[in-house]
C-alpha positions in Angstrom: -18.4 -4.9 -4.1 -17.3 -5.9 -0.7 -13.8 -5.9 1.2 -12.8 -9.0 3.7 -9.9 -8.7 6.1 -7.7 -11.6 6.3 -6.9 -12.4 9.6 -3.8 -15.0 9.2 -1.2 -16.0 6.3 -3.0 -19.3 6.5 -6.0 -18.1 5.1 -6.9 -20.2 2.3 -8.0 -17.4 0.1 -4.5 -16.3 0.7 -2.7 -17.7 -2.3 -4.9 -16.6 -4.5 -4.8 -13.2 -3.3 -0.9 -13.4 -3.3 -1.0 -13.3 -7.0 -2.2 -9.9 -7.8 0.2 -8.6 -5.1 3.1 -10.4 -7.2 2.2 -9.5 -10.6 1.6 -5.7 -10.1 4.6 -4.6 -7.6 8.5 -5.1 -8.9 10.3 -7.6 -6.2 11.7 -4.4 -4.8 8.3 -2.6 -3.7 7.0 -6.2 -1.5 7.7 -8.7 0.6 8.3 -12.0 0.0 5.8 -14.3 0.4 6.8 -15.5 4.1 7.3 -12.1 5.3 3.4 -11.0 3.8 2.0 -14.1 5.6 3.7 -13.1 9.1 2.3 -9.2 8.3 -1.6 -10.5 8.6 -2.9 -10.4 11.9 -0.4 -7.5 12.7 -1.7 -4.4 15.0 -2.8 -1.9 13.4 -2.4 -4.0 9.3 -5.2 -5.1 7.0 -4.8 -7.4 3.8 -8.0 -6.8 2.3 -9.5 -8.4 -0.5 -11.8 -7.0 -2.8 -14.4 -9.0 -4.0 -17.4 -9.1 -6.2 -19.5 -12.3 -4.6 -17.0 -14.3 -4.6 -14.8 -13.1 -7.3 -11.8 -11.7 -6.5 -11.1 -8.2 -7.5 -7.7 -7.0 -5.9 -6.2 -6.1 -3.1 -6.1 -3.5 -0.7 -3.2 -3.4 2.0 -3.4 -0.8 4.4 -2.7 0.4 8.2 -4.1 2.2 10.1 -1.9 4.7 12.4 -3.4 7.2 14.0 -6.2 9.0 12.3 -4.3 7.9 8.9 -5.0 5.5 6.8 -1.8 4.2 4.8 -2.1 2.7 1.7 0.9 0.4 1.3 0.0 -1.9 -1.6 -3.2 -1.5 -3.5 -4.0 -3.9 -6.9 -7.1 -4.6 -9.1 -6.5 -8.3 -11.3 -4.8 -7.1 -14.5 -7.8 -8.6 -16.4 -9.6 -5.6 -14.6 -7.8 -2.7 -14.9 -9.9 0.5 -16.9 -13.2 -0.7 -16.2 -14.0 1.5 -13.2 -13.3 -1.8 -10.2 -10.1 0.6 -9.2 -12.3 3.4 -8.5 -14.6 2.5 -6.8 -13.1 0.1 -4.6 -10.8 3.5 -3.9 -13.9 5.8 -3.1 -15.5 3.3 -0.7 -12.1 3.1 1.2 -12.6 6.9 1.0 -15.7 7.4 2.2 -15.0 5.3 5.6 -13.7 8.2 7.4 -9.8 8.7 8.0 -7.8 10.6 5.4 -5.6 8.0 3.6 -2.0 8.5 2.1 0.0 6.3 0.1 3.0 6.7 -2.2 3.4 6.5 -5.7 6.3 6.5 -8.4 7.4 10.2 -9.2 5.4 10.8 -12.5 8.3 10.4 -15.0 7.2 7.9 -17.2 3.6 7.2 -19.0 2.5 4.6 -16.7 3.8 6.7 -13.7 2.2 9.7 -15.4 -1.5 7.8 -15.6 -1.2 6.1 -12.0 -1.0 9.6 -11.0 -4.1 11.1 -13.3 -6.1 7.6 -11.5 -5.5 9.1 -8.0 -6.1 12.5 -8.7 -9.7 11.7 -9.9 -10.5 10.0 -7.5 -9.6 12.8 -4.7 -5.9 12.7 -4.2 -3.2 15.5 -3.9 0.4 15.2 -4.5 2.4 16.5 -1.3 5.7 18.1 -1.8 8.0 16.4 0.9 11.2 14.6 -0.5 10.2 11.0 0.5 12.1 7.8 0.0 10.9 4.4 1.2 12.8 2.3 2.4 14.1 -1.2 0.9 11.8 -4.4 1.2 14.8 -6.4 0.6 18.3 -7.4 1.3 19.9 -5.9 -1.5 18.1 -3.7 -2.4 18.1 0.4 -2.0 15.2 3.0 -0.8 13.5 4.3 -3.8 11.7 7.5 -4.2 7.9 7.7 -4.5 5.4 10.6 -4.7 3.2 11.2 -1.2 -0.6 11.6 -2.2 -3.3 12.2 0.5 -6.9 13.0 0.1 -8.9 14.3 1.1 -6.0 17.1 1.2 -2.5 17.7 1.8 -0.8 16.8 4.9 1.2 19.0 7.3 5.2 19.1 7.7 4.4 17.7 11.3 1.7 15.0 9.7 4.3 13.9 7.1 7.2 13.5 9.7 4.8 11.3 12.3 3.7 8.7 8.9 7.7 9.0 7.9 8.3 8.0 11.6 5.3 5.2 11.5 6.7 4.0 8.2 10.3 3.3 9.5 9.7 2.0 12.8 6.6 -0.4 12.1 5.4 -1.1 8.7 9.1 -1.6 7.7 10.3 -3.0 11.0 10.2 -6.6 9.7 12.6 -5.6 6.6 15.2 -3.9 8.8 18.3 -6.0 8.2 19.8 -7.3 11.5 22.3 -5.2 13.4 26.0 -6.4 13.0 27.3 -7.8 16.1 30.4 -5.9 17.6 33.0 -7.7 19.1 
């Protein structure tokens, strides 16, 4: 299994790798498909495919801030999901170095409830700070999600400098212009 950084939204691969992205995150948890493509190539952002040869597997999309690794989107094909591809595309990410975070769905529902069990097993903690991330989308509200880490939790002070990173650069393409005053 390897991981290849696509460096433009031109990419040919990039359709293809759109897909998974699409199919495994509601309209309100992505961007559309122009603002994705204007993402790659962004400091600090990687929109990674996983591949076995040349197979695609999924998708990891992740920056990098600070000594942080943040896990904004991450997808195996549907076709894949339970037969261990998830895992250990998560523990190579793992064992690069950085601790990682990303955010989940509060664990409420089954699905919610297993997505959670995945990521413990494979190293992650849930963190106890109120978080909401905010909207992709005109139209659309912030929605609350769960804060894992591995390899442990994160301070109060680490929490507030990703909350900070969050608003002011992985979301500052989805900001909706400032009204004009008169």
């Amino acid at each position: 299994m390897t991981r290849q950084t696509l460096t433009t939204g031109q990419d040919p691969r990039f359709p293809e790798a759109f897909a998974p992205y699409e199919q495994s995150f509601p309209v309100h948890e992505r961007r559309t498909r122009s603002a994705q493509q204007g993402r790659i190539g962004a400091a600090d952002y990687h929109f990674d495919l996983i591949l076995e040869g040349d197979d695609l597997q999924g998708i990891l999309l992740w920056w990098q801030t600070g000594s942080l690794r943040y896990v904004e989107h991450f997808a195996i094909a549907p076709q894949l999901r339970g037969t261990g591809v998830g895992s250990r595309a998560l523990k190579a990410f793992l064992q690069e170095g950085d601790p990682v975070l990303l955010e989940i769905d509060p664990p409420v529902e089954e699905i919610a409830r297993r997505r959670q069990g995945f990521y413990e097993r494979n190293g992650f903690r849930a963190n106890p700070y109120p978080h909401i991330h905010p909207p992709y989308r005109k139209g659309f509200h912030g929605h609350e999600l769960v804060v894992m880490t591995s390899p442990g939790a994160i301070s109060p002070e680490e929490y507030r400098d990703f909350a900070r990173y969050l608003d002011q650069v992985v979301m500052a393409d989805c900001k909706p212009p400032l009204e004009e005053t008169e």
